[in-house]
Each structure stands twice: as C-alpha cells, then as structure tokens.
Backbone bond lengths (Angstrom), bond angles and torsions (degrees), N, CA, C in turn:
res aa  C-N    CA-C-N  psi(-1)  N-CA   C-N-CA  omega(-1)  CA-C   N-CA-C  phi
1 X - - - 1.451 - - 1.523 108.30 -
2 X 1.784 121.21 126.00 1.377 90.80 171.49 1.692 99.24 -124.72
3 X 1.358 122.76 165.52 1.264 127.40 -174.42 1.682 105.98 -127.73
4 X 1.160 119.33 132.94 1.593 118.75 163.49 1.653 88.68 -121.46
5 X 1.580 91.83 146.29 1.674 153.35 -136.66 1.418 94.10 -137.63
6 X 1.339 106.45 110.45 1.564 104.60 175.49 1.586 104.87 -107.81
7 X 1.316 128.29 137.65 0.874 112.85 176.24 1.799 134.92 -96.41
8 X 1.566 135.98 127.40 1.239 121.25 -148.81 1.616 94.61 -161.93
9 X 1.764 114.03 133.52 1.300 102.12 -156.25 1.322 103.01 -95.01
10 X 1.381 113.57 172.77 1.614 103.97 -174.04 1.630 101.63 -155.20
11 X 1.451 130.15 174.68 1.594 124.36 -171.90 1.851 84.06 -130.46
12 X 1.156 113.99 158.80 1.208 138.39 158.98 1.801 106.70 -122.42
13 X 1.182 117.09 130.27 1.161 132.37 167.37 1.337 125.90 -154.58
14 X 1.302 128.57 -178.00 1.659 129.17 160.69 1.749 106.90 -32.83
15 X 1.717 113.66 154.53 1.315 117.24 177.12 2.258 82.26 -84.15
16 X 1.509 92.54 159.47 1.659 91.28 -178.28 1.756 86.30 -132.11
17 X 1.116 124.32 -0.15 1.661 122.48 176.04 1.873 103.58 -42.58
18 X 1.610 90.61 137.96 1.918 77.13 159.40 1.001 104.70 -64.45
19 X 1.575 119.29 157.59 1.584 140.61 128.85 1.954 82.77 111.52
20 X 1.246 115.79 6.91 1.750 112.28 171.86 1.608 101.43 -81.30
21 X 1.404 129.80 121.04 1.186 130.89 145.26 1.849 121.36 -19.79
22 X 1.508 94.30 98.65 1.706 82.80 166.13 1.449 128.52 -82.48
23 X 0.740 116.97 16.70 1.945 132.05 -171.48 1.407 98.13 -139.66
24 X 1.854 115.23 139.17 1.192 111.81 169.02 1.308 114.27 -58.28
25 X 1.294 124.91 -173.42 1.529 132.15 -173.29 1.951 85.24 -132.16
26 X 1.467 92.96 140.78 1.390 93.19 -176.54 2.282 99.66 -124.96
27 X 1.411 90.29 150.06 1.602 81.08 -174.48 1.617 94.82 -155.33
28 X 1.283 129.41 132.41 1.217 133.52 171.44 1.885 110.04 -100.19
29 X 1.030 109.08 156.74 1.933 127.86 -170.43 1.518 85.83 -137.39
30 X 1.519 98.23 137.14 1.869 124.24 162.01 1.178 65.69 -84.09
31 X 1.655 93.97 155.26 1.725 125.85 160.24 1.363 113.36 -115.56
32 X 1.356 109.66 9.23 1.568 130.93 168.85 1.670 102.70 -80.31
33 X 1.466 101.83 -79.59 1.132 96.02 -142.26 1.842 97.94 -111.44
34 X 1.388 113.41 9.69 1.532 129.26 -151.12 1.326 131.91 20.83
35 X 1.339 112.03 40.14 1.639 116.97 141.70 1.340 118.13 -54.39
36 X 1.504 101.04 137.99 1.595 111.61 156.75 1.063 129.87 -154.81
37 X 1.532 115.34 169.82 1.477 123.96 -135.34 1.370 105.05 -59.00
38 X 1.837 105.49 -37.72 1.290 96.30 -143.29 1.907 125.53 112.72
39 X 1.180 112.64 104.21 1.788 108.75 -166.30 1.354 119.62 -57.94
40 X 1.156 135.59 117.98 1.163 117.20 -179.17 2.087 104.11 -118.70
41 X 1.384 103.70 124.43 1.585 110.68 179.89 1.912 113.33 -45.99
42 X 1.452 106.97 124.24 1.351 116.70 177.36 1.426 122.03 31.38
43 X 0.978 121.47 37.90 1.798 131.86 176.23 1.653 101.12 -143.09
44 X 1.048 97.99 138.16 1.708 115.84 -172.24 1.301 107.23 -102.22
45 X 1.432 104.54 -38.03 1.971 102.06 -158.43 1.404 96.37 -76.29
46 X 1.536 140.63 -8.24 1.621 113.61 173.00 1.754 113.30 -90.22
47 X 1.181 118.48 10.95 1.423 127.48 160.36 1.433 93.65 -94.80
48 X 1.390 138.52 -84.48 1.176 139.42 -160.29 1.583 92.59 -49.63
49 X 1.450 169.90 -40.76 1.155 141.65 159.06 1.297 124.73 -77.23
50 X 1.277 116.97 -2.79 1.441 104.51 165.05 1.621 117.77 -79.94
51 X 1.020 114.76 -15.85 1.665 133.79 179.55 1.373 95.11 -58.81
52 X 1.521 99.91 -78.70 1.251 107.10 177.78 1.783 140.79 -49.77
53 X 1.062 83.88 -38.16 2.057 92.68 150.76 1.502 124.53 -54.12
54 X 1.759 101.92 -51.73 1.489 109.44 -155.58 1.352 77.38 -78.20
55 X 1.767 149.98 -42.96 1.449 114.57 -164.19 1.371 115.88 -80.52
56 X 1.417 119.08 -0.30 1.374 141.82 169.25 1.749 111.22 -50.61
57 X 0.947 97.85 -54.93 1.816 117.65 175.26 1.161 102.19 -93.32
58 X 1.260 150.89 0.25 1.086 150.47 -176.59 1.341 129.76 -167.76
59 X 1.695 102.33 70.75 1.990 107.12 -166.29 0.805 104.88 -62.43
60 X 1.554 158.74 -23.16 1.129 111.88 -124.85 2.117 74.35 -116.58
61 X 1.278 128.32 12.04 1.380 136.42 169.43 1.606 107.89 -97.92
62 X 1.307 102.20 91.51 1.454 113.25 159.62 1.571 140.02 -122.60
63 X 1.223 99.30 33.26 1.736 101.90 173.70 1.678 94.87 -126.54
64 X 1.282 90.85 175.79 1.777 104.29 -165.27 1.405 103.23 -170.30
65 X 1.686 108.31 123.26 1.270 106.39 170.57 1.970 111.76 -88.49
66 X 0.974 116.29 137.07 1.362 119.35 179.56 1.850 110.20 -76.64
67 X 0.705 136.21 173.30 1.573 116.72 -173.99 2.096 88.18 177.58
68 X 1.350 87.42 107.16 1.312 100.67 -173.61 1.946 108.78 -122.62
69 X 1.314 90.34 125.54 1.587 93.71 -159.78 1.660 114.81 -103.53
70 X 1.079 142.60 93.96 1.434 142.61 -147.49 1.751 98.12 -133.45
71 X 1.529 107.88 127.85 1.808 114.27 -167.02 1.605 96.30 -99.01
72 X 1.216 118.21 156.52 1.353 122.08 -176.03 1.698 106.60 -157.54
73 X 1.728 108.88 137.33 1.414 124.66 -173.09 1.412 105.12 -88.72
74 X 1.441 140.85 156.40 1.127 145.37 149.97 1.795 97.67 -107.49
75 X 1.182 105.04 106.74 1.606 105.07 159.71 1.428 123.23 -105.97
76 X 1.293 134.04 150.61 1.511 128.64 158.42 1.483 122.37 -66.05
77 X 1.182 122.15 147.89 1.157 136.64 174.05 1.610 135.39 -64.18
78 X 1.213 160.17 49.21 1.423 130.85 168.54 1.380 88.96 71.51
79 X 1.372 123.88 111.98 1.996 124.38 154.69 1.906 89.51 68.54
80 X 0.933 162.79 -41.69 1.288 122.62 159.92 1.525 136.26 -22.84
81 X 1.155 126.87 140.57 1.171 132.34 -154.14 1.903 116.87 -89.08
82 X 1.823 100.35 -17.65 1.142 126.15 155.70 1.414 133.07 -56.23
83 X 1.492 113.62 -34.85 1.261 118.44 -141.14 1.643 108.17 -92.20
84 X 1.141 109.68 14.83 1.586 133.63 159.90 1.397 110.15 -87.42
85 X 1.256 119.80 -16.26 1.510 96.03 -167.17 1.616 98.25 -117.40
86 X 1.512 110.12 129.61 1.433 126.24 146.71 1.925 118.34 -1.21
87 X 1.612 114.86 97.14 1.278 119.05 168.95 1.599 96.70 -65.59
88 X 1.847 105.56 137.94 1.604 101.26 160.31 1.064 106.93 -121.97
C-alpha cells in the first residue's frame, strides 16, 4: 500500500463556535451499577458530591469513572491551502 502525505500546517485549540461550552463539562459513572451524575459545565464539585452521596445510599459502590468532556477546533494556518474553505 503506498500513501503520500501532504504536508500543511494547522492549530488545534479550544472549539470558539457560539453555543460551544467554554469550560469542560465534568460527569462521574458508578462502575457498580452505572449511574451518573449528570454533566455539569466547568465545575467539578457537583460530580465529586454526587459520588459521594450515591456511595452514601449505596456503600458497598465505590469506584467512579471521572469523564471529563473538553471540545476542540482544528484550524489551518496562514498559507495553508485549506484555509479558504468554510469549517462545518
């Protein structure tokens, strides 16, 4: 198989679209029973107490996956050959 690779520079950063979350969204999962919290925009502590509640009502559930959700743009650069065309 052979492939040519063009080369063309590009930035990765935050998504900057309206209506894109500027703060990660944070959400915890039992790995018991897979409830979860629920996303909440750039604030941590209402996952980190819902954890702690749900093993409250439910000891014998104590692990938690953390699940942190953060959006990101690929743009072209200055002289990329892309950077004419319409992001969708």
């Amino acid at each position: 198989m052979r492939a040519i690779i063009k080369a063309a520079e590009w930035t990765l950063g935050p998504e900057t679209a309206e209506g894109a979350p500027k703060e990660p969204m944070y959400e915890a999962e039992c790995l018991t029973c897979e409830e979860q919290s629920g996303a909440t925009d750039g604030d941590l502590l209402p996952a980190e107490v819902w954890a702690l509640k749900h093993t409250g009502l439910n000891p014998t559930h104590r692990t938690y996956r953390a699940i942190i959700t953060s959006f990101w743009r690929v743009s072209p650069t200055e002289g990329n050959p892309y950077s004419e065309l319409e992001a969708k």
